[in-house]
C-alpha positions in Angstrom: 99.8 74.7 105.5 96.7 75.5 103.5 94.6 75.5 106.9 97.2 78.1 108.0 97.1 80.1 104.7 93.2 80.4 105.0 93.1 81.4 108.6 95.6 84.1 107.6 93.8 85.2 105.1 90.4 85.2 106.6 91.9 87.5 109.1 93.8 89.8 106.6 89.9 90.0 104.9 88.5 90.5 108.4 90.7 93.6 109.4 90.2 95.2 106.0 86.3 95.0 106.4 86.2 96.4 109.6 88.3 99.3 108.8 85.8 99.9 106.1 82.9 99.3 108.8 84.2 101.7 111.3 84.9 104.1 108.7 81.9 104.1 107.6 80.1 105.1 110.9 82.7 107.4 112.1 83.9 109.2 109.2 81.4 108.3 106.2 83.0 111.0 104.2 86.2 109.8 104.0 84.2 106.1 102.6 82.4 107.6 100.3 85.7 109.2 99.2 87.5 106.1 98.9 85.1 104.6 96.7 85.4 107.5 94.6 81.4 109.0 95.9 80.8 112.8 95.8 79.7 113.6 99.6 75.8 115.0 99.9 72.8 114.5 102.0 71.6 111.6 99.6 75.2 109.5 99.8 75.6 110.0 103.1 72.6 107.9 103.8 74.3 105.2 101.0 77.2 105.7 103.4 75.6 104.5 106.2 74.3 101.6 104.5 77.5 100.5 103.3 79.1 100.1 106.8 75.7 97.9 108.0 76.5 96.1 104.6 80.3 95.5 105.9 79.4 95.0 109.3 77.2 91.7 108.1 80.0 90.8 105.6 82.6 91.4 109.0 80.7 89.2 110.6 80.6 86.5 108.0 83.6 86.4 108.7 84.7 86.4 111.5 82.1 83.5 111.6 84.1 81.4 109.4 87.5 82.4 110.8 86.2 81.0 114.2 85.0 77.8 111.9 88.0 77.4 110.7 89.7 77.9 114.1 87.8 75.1 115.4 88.1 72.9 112.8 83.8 72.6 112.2 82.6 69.9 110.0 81.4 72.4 107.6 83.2 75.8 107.9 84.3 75.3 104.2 80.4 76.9 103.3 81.3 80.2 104.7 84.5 80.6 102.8 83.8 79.1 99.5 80.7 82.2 100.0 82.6 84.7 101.3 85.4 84.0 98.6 83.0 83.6 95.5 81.2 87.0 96.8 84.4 89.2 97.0 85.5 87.7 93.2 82.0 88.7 92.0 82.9 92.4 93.7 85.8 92.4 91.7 85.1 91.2 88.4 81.5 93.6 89.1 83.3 96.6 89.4 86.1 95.9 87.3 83.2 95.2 84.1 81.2 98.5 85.3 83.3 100.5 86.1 86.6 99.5 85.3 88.4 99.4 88.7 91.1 97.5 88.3 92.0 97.9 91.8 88.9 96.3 93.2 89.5 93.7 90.8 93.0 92.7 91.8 91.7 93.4 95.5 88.3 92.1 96.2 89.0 89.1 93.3 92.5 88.1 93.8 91.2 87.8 97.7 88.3 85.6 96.9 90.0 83.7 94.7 93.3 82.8 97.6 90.4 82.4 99.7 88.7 79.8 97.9 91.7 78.2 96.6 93.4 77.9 100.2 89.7 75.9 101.3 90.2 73.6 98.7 93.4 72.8 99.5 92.3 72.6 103.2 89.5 70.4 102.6 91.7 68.0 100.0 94.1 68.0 102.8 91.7 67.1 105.9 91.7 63.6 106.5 88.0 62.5 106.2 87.2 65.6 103.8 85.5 63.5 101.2 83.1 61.9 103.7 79.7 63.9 104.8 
């Protein structure tokens, strides 16, 4: 079940970045909109290095959602990073600039995504063995 509640969430996280990525290359405006950025020559380039940004976390991934797929030795790294990044996002811009949005998105994600690989490791037979 946990296995099943990660790889669903892994997905969920990987469809939501690449919206963000291909939002940032095609419509960069509307990005720096969402994230509440006034649109000039100067953010547009910010724009553009946000979607390479969520490209390489889209890729991250997809790269652990294939781990966990698989069932790899070690695909647990991958999410205990992606899930400990995304609740740093939150609690980041939640503390700077109070977004409370980001922090019950980006953190509450992290944190199902590094409680549902716990629970997948505790319940792998062999887990404690490496």
């Amino acid at each position: 079940m946990a296995r099943t509640s990660l790889l669903i969430l892994l997905l969920l996280a990987l469809l939501i970045e690449l919206v963000l990525t291909v939002g940032g290359f095609l419509a960069p405006d509307l990005l720096l909109a969402k994230f509440g950025v006034g649109v000039n020559a100067d953010t547009r380039f910010m724009g553009y290095a946000l979607a390479w940004l969520l490209l390489f976390v889209s890729l991250v991934d997809a790269t652990a959602l294939w781990q966990v797929w698989r069932r790899a030795a070690h695909y647990h790294t991958l999410c205990y990073l992606l899930g400990f990044w995304w609740i740093g996002i939150g609690l980041g811009l939640y503390v700077s600039y109070d977004r409370v949005d980001n922090l019950l998105l980006d953190s509450g994600k992290g944190l199902l995504i590094v409680l549902a690989t716990w629970q997948s490791r505790k319940q792998r037979p062999g887990a404690g063995a490496s």
